[in-house]
C-alpha positions in Angstrom: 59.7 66.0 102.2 56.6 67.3 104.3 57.8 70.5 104.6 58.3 71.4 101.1 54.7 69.9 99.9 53.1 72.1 103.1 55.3 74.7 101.9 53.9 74.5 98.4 50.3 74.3 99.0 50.7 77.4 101.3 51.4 79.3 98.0 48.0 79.3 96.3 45.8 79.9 100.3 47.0 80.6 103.4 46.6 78.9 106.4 43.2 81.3 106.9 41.9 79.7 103.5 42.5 83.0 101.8 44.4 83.7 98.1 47.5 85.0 98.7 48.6 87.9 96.5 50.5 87.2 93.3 53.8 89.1 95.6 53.0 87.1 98.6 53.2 84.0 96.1 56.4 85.1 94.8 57.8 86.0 97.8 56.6 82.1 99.5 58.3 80.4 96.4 61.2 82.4 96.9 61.4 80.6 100.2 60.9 77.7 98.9 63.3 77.7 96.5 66.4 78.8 99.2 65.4 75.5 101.1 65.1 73.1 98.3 67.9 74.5 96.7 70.2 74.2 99.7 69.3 70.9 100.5 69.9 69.9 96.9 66.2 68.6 96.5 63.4 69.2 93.3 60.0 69.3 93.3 56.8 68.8 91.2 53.4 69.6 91.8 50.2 68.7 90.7 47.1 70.7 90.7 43.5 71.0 90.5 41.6 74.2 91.9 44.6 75.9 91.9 44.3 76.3 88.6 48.7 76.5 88.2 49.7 78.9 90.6 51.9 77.5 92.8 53.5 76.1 89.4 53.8 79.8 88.2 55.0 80.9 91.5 57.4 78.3 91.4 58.4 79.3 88.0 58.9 82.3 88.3 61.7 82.3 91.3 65.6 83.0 90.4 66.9 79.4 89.4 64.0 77.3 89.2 65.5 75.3 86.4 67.6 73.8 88.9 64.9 72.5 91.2 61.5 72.8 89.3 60.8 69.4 87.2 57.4 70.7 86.4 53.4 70.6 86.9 50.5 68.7 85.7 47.1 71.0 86.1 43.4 69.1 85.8 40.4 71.3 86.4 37.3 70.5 85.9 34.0 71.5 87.6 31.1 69.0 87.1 27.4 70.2 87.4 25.6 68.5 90.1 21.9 68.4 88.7 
């Protein structure tokens, strides 16, 4: 299971710690879904300062309903004073 929770995180930043653009996204999930799909696997994520975009990215690929059980997304920033 590594590979697909690697996979997923390298949706929202590349391995440079960069955003990666919304087609770059698309394309990655894309990916994603061809292997988890194949291998007959699902996937869920959860998020934080992500904000939900690998769970839109995710979404959005051909066939997700097959493989994509869903996100959970918590932000919240607290004010150090």
């Amino acid at each position: 299971m590594r590979w697909s929770l690697t996979a997923c995180r390298g949706i929202a930043v590349g391995s440079d710690g960069h955003s990666h653009s919304r087609g770059e996204r698309v394309e990655l999930a894309g990916r994603i879904a061809a292997l988890l799909d194949s291998a007959g696997l699902e996937v869920a994520v959860a998020e934080s300062l992500t904000g939900g975009m690998v769970a839109s990215a995710l979404a959005e690929a051909p066939g997700s309903s097959n493989w994509f059980r869903g996100a959970v997304v918590g932000l919240r920033q607290r004010r150090q004073t």
